[in-house]
N, C-alpha and C positions, 0 to 999 in steps of 0.2 A: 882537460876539455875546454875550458874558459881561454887558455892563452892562447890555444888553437882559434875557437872562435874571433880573438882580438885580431890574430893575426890576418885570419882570412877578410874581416874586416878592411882592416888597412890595406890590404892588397885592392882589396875591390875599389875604394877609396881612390888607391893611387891610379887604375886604370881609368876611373870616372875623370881624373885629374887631367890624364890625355884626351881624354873624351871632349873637355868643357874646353881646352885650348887647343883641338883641333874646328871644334867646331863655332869658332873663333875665328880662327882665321882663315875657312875655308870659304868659299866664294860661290858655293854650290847649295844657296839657298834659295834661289829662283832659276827654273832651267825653260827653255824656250819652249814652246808647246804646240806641238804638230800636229793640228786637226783639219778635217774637212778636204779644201782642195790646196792647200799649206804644206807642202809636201817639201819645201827647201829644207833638206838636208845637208845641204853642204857648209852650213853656217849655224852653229850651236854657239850661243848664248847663255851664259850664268850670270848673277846677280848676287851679291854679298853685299858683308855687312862693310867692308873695308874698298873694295875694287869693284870693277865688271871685267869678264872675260870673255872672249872670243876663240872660237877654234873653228877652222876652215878645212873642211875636208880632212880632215884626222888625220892632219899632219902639225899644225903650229898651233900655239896659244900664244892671245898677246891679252895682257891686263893692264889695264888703267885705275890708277886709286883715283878715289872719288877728289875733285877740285876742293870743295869747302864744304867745311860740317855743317855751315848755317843755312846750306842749300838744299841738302836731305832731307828726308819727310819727318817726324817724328816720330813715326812709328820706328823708323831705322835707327836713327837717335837715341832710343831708347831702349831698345838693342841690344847698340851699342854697350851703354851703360852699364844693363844690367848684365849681360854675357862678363865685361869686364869684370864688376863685383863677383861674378860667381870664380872667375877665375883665383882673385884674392882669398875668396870667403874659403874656398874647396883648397888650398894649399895650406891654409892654416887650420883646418879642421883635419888636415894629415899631420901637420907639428904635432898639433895638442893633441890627435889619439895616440901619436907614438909615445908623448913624453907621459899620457893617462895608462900605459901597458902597465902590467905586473911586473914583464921581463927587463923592464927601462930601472933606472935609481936616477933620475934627472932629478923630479923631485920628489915631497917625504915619501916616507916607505910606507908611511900609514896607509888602512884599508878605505875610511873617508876621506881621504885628500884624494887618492887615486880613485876611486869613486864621481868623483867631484869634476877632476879633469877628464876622467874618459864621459861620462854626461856631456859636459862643455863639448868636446870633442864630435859628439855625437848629433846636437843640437847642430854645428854648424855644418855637419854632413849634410842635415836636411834642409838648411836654410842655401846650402850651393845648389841643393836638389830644384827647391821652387825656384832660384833665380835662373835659373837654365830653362826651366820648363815653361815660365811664364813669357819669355819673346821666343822661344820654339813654335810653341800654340799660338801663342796671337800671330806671327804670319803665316805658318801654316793656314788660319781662319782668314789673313786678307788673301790668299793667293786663291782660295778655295771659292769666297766670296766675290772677287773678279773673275772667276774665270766665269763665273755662273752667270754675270753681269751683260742683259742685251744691251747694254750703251755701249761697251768695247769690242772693237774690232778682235779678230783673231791673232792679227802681228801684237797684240796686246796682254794675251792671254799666257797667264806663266802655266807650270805645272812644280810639284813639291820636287827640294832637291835633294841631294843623299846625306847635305849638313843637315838639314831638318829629321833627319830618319836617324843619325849619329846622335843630335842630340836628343832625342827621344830616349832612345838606348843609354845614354849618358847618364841622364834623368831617373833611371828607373836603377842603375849600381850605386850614385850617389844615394837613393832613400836605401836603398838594402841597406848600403854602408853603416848609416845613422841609425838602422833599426835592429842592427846586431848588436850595437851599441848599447843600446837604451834596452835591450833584452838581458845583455848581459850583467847591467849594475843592478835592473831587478830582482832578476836571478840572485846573483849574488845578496841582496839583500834582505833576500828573505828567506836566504837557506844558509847564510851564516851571519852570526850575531855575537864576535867577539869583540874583549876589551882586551887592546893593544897596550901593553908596556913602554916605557923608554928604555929599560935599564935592558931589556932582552930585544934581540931581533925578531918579530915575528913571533913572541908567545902569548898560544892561542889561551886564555881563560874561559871557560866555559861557565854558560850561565846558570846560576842557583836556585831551583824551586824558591819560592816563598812557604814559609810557615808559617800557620795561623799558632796566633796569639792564644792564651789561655787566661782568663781573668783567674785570678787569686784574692779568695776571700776574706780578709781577716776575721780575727774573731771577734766580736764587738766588746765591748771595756761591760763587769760587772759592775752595777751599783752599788756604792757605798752601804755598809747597813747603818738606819738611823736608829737614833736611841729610840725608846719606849718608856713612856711616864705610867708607872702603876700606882695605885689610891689605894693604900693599905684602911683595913676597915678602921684603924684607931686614928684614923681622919693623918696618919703620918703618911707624905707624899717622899717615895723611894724612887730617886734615879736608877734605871740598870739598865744594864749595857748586854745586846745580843751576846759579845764577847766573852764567855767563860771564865777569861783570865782575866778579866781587867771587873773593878768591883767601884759604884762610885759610893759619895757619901749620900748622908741620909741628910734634908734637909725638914726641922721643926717649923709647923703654921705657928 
């Protein structure tokens, strides 16, 4: 059941991976917006993060990449930036879950090393999650916030395009990805608890009650017997000894 779950992971994983570099390099994150008496239809408009394009009568497209990076707003710019990072971030969070699987021997076979690399694994799933999600929502919020804007005319006004909807979608396979993850070293860690050998493959030890101690009391040491001085009435003082066998002498005043 666990290897199943990794795997389904990974899959999800690698589909979010198309996910984040299509919508990357797709252009259809601002689309022209047809209201009121704005009825031109014959000329649709997108906006990306790389070009603009144009399509006339739903017949041609023609795209222009943007002249210079230092001319774009910053909010594009940054974007830019982090769409790219995610695209890094979310490729190496597919290495490191594959080389974290059970079914992998990349590295050790131990259950904490692999533990360790599928976490890592899993941590960068969600870290490609928020970098995707956070310039999805923030121009989702400016496109939404111009259009609502009486300073701008209507040839002004975008509407959301189907790369912002992709990477939504995106967004939400990459956190599953990371949180099947992170379910499943919990899991495993608190429903198995062995110590792994070197000398065997995989021999599971299982672990030992404790047993309470028992104090043991010795016996304490008897005291010595001490002599006794008896005053015999003929004023003669007799040493004797509790000891039956042992006899001392008699000493004369």
């Amino acid at each position: 059941m666990s290897n199943n779950l990794e795997v389904v992971a990974l899959v999800i994983g690698f589909i979010g991976l198309i996910g984040v570099a299509a919508v990357t390099g797709l252009p259809m994150w601002k689309v022209t917006a047809f209201i009121d008496a704005n009825i031109i239809v014959m000329e649709t408009r997108w906006e990306g993060l790389w070009m603009n394009c144009y399509r006339q009568a739903n017949i041609r497209m023609q795209c222009k990449v943007y002249d210079s990076l230092l001319f774009l707003p910053p909010d594009l710019q940054a974007a830019r930036g982090l769409m790219c990072s995610s695209v890094a971030v979310t490729t190496f969070a597919l290495i490191v879950s594959a080389v974290g699987m059970k079914c992998t021997r990349v590295v050790d076979h131990r259950a904490r090393t692999k533990h360790i690399v599928l976490v890592a694994g899993g941590c960068l799933f969600l870290l490609g999650c928020i970098t995707t999600l956070i310039p999805v929502s923030w121009t989702g919020h400016v496109i939404i916030r111009d259009f609502y804007n009486p300073l701008l005319i209507d040839a002004q006004r975008r509407e959301l395009g189907e790369a912002l909807y992709i990477g939504w979608a995106t967004s939400g396979l990459l956190f599953s990805a990371g949180v099947i993850l992170l379910c499943r070293h919990s899991e495993d860690k608190g429903s198995e608890r062995y110590v792994y050998s070197r000398a065997s493959d995989y021999t599971a030890y299982p672990p030992q009650p404790l047993q309470p101690q028992q104090l043991v009391l010795l016996p304490q040491p008897q005291p010595r017997p001490q002599p006794v001085l008896s005053r015999h009435p003929s004023s003669i003082y007799t040493y004797h000894s509790r000891h039956p066998s042992v006899h001392s002498g008699v000493a004369y005043l």
